[in-house]
C-alpha positions in Angstrom: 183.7 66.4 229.1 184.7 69.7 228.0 188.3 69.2 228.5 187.9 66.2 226.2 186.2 68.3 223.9 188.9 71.4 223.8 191.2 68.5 223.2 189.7 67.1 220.6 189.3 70.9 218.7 193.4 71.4 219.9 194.0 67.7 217.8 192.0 69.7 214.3 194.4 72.6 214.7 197.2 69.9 215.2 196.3 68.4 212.1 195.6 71.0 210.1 198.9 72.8 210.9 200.9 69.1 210.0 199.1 68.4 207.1 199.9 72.4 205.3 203.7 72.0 206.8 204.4 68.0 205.2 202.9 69.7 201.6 204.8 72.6 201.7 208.5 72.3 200.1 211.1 74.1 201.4 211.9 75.8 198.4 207.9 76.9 198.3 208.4 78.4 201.6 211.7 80.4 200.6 214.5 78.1 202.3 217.5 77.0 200.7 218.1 73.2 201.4 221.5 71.3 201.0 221.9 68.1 198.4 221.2 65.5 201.2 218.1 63.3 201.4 215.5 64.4 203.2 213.7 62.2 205.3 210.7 64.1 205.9 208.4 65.6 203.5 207.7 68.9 203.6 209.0 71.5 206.0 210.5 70.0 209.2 209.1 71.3 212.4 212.2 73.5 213.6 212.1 75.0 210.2 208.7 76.0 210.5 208.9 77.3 213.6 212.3 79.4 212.2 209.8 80.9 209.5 207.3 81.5 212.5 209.6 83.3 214.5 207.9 80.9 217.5 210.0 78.1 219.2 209.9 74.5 218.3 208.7 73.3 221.8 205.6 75.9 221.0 204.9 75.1 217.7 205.2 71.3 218.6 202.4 71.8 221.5 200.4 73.3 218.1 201.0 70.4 216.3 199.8 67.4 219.7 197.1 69.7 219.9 198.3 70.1 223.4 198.1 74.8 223.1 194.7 75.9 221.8 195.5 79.7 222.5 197.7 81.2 219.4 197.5 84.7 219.2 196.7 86.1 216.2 199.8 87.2 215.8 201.5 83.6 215.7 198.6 82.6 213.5 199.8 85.3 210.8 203.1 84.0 211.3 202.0 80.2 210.9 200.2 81.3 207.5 202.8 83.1 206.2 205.4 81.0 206.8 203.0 78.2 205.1 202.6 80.4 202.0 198.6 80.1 202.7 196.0 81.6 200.5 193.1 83.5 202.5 191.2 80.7 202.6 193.0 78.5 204.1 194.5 81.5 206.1 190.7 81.5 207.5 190.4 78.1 208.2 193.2 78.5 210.4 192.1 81.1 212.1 188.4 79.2 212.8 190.2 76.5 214.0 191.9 78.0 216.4 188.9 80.3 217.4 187.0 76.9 218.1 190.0 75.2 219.8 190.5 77.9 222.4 186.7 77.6 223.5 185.3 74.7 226.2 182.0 72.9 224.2 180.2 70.7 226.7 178.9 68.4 224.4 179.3 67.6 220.7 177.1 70.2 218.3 173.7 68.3 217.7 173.1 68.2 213.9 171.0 71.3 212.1 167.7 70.9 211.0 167.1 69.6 207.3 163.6 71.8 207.5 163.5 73.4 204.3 160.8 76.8 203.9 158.4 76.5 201.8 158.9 79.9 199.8 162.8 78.1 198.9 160.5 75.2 196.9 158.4 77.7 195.4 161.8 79.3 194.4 163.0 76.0 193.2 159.7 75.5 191.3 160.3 78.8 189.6 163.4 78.0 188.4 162.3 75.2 186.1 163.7 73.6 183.5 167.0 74.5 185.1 168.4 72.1 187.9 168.1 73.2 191.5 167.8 72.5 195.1 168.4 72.7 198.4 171.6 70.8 200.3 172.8 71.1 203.5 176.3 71.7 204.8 177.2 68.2 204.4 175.9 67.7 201.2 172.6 66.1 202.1 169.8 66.9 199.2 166.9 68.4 201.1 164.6 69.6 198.2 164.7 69.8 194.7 163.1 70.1 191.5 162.5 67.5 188.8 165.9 68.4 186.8 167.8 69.0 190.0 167.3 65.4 190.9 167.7 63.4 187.6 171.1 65.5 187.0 172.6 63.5 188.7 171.8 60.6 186.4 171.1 57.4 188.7 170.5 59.4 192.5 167.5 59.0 192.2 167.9 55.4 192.6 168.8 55.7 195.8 166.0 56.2 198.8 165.4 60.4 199.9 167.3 60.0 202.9 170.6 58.5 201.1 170.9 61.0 198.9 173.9 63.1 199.3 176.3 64.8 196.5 179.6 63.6 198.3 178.0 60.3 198.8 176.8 60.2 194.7 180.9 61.1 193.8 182.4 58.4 195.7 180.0 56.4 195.9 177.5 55.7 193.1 178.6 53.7 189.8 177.3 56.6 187.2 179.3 59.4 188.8 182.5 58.4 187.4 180.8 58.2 183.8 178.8 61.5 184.5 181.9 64.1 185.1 184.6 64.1 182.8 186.7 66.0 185.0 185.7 63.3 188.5 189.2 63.6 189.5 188.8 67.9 190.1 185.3 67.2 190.8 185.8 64.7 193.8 188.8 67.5 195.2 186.9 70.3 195.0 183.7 68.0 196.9 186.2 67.0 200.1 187.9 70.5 200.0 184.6 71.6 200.9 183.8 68.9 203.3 186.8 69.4 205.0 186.7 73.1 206.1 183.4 72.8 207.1 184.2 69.8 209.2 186.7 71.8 210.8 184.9 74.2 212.5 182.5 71.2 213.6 184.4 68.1 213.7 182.5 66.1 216.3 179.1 67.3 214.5 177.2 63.8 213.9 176.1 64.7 210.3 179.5 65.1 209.3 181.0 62.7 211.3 179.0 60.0 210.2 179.4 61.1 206.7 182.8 61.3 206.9 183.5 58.0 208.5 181.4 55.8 206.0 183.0 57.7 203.0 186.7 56.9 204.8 185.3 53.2 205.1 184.0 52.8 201.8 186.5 54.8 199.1 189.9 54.6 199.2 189.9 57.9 197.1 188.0 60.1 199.4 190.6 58.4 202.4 193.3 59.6 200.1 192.3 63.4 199.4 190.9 63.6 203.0 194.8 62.7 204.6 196.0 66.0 202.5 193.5 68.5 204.4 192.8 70.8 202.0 190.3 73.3 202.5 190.8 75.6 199.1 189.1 74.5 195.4 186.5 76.8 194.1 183.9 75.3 191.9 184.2 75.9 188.3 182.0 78.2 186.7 180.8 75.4 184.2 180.3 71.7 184.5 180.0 69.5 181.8 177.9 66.7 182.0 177.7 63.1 180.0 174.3 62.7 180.7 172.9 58.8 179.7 169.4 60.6 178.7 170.3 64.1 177.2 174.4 63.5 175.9 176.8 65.7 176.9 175.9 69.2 178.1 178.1 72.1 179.3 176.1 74.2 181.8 176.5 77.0 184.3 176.8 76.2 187.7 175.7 78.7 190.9 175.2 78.0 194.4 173.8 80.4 196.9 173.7 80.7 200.7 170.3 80.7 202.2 170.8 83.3 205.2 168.8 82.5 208.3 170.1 78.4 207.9 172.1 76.2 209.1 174.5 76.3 206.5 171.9 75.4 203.3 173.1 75.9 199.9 170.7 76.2 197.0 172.5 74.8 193.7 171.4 76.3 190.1 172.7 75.1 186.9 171.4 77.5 183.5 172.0 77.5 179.7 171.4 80.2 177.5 167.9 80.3 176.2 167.5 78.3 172.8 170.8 76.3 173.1 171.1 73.0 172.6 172.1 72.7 176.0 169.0 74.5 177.6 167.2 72.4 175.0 168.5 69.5 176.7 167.4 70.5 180.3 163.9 71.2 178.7 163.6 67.6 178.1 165.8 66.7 181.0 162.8 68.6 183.2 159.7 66.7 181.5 161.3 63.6 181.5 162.3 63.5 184.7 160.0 61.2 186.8 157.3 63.1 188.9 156.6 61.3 192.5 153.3 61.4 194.0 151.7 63.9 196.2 151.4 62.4 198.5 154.7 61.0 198.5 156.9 62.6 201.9 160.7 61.1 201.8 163.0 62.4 203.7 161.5 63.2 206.9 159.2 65.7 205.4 162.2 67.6 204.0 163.9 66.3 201.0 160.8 65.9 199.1 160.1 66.4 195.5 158.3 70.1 194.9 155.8 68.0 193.1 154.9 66.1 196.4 153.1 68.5 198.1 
């Protein structure tokens, strides 16, 4: 089992390492290439490993996932050769970090428990949008504007509800964002390095699998492997109950969890904008008290 397992992490590297050499041109990477026709995209494998200062035969045992022990110092190498940006220059090196250790079993997926002084913060942050997700996305808690944001999620039953899932998936989101296209890259970017430092994790395996199953766009960005695309500092919204609103978007590690993110969007006091999330918040339906979707977790604040 473990050997199966270090395999398995060895394969992520693999990938990783392929997918940043077939994107990066030759020209990008400082070579000078002849006027022939190049059959393979990107930087060939010999050329990489030229760049590396490493030897083909090594860097191809990177690539089959076959050595899950580069030193640092080939790592460096690796990344500069591939003109990486620190971020993926970190991904790299958590990759390897994971490959080069012996996990028994699959990671069992973190707990969607939510604190209760985190939905008192979400309460307090009314009428702008928040809540709670996890690190695949998954909305734990929220409050009334969080939820009906996202214009038709709610919709969907506690449990379903998922951000990535709400992109690809749900028939409003393409009306919703102007910008879907960088909204959708920036959404698997982040999918995809957290999935690389946990790839056999079930809550983003099973993700992952029915989004690959279901949109041919998500199977599309996910082949690139990218793991950079900060979100914008402001996200515009065609919202079917408010119109269009351009607001500021935050989100927040919760320290002490398993990777939770609380997500705030704000307008400035007397806007139309934060006039539009005033109505967006008492509009927005309430659910009962007694109502506990979910699994106790991804509740409504107003459900007790």
């Amino acid at each position: 089992m473990a050997s199966t397992s270090a395999h398995s992490e060895g394969a992520e590297l693999g990938r990783y390492l392929r997918a940043r050499r077939t994107q990066t041109s030759p020209a990008h990477a400082g070579l000078t290439v002849g006027t022939g026709i190049r059959r393979t995209p990107g930087l060939r494998r010999e050329e990489l490993a030229t760049l590396a200062g490493i030897s083909i035969d090594y860097y191809v045992r990177l690539e089959r996932g076959k050595e899950t022990r580069p030193s640092p110092a080939v790592l460096d190498s690796l990344a500069r050769a591939l003109r990486m940006d620190d971020q993926e220059h970190q991904h790299l090196r958590e990759l390897a970090a994971r490959a080069a250790r012996y996990a028994s079993e699959p990671p069992p997926a973190p707990a969607r428990t939510v604190r209760p002084h985190l939905r008192l913060l979400l309460e307090s942050l009314r009428p702008n949008p928040a809540y709670v997700i996890s690190r695949s996305m998954d909305l734990l808690a929220w409050n009334p504007g969080g939820l009906a944001l996202y214009a038709g999620l709610d919709d969907w039953p506690a449990k379903h509800r998922n951000l990535a899932r709400y992109l690809f998936l749900h028939p409003a989101a393409r009306d919703l964002f102007p910008d879907w296209d960088r909204q959708i890259t920036g959404c698997v970017a982040r999918l995809r390095a957290v999935a690389g430092t946990a790839p056999d994790a079930p809550d983003l395996t099973n993700l992952v699998g029915e989004l690959l199953l279901k949109s041919p766009d998500f199977a599309g960005l996910w082949e690139r492997y990218e793991v950079t695309g900060r979100k914008p500092a402001h996200k515009t919204f065609q919202h079917p109950q408010v119109g269009t609103i351009t607001l500021t978007a935050q989100s927040l590690h919760v320290e002490g969890t398993p990777g939770q993110r609380i997500g705030v969007y704000t307008a400035e006091p007397g806007s139309p904008a934060h006039d539009a999330l005033l109505l967006l918040d008492m509009s927005a339906p309430q659910p009962p008290r007694s109502s506990r979707p979910a699994e106790d977790t991804g509740r409504s604040l107003h459900s007790g």
